[in-house]
C-alpha positions, 0 to 999 in steps of 0.5 A: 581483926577481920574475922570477927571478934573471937577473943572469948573462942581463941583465949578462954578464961583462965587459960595460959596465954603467951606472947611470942615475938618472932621478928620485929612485924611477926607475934604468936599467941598460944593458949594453952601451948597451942598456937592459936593467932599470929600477927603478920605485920598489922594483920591477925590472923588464925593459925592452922590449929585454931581452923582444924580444932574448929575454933573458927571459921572462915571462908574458903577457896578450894584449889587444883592439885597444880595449885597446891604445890606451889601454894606449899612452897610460899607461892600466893594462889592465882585465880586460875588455880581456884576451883570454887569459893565461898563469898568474901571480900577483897582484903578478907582472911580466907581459908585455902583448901584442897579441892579434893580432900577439902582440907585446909592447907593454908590460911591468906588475904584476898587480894580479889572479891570472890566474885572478881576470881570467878570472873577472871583468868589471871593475877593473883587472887590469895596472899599466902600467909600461912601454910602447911610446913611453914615456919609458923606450923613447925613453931606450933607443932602441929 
C-alpha cells in the first residue's frame, strides 16, 4: 500500500469487514457497510468514502473547470488541466480536487512527480482510478 500503513483507521477492531470481488483484478473492502478500500489490479487504493470521512489523506492536485468534465466521464488528467498540487511522487495515490470548491472528485496514480507537472505543458500526468459516479461510487452508495 502506497499510502501508508493505515490498516487500524481503515478496519477498526471489531468492525464488519467484508470482501467483494468484482471481477477478476477489482475487490471492495467495506467495513461497516462502508466502502473503504479498493484493489485495482495490484494497487490499493482508498475509496471516496474513506477521503470525505477524513480517514485518510493524501496529496492532492486541483484542476480547472474543462478538466473536471473529462476527468468525470474516465478520462485521466493531463497536466495542462492542473492548476496547483501538493508534492508527491510518480507512481504515488493522489487525491483529484476541483480547484474551486477544493473537493475531491476523484482518486488516481501519478504518472509524473509533482515537480515534473509543474514543469511541462502536456502528457498525461494522473491515472484515473476512481471518480465521482463511477461504477465503485454507485456500488458504495455514496
Amino acid at each position: 500500500m502506497r499510502f501508508g500503513d493505515l490498516g487500524a483507521t481503515l478496519f477498526p477492531k471489531k468492525s464488519r469487514v467484508e470482501r467483494i470481488q468484482i471481477s477478476n483484478n477489482e475487490t471492495a473492502y467495506f467495513v461497516d457497510e462502508n466502502l473503504q478500500l479498493l484493489k485495482i489490479s495490484d494497487e490499493f487504493i482508498p475509496s471516496l468514502f474513506s477521503i470525505y470521512e477524513r480517514k485518510i489523506e493524501l496529496p492532492a492536485v486541483y484542476v480547472d473547470q474543462g478538466a473536471v468534465k473529462a476527468f468525470l466521464n474516465g478520462a485521466d488528467m493531463m497536466a495542462p488541466g492542473i492548476t496547483r498540487s501538493d508534492q508527491f511522487a510518480e507512481g504515488d495515490v493522489i487525491t483529484v480536487n476541483e480547484e474551486f470548491k477544493n473537493k475531491p472528485i476523484g482518486i488516481g496514480i501519478a504518472l509524473m512527480s509533482s515537480d515534473e507537472i509543474k514543469n511541462t505543458t502536456h502528457g498525461k500526468a494522473i491515472k484515473n482510478l476512481h471518480y465521482i459516479k463511477d461504477k465503485y461510487f454507485e456500488l458504495a452508495g455514496i
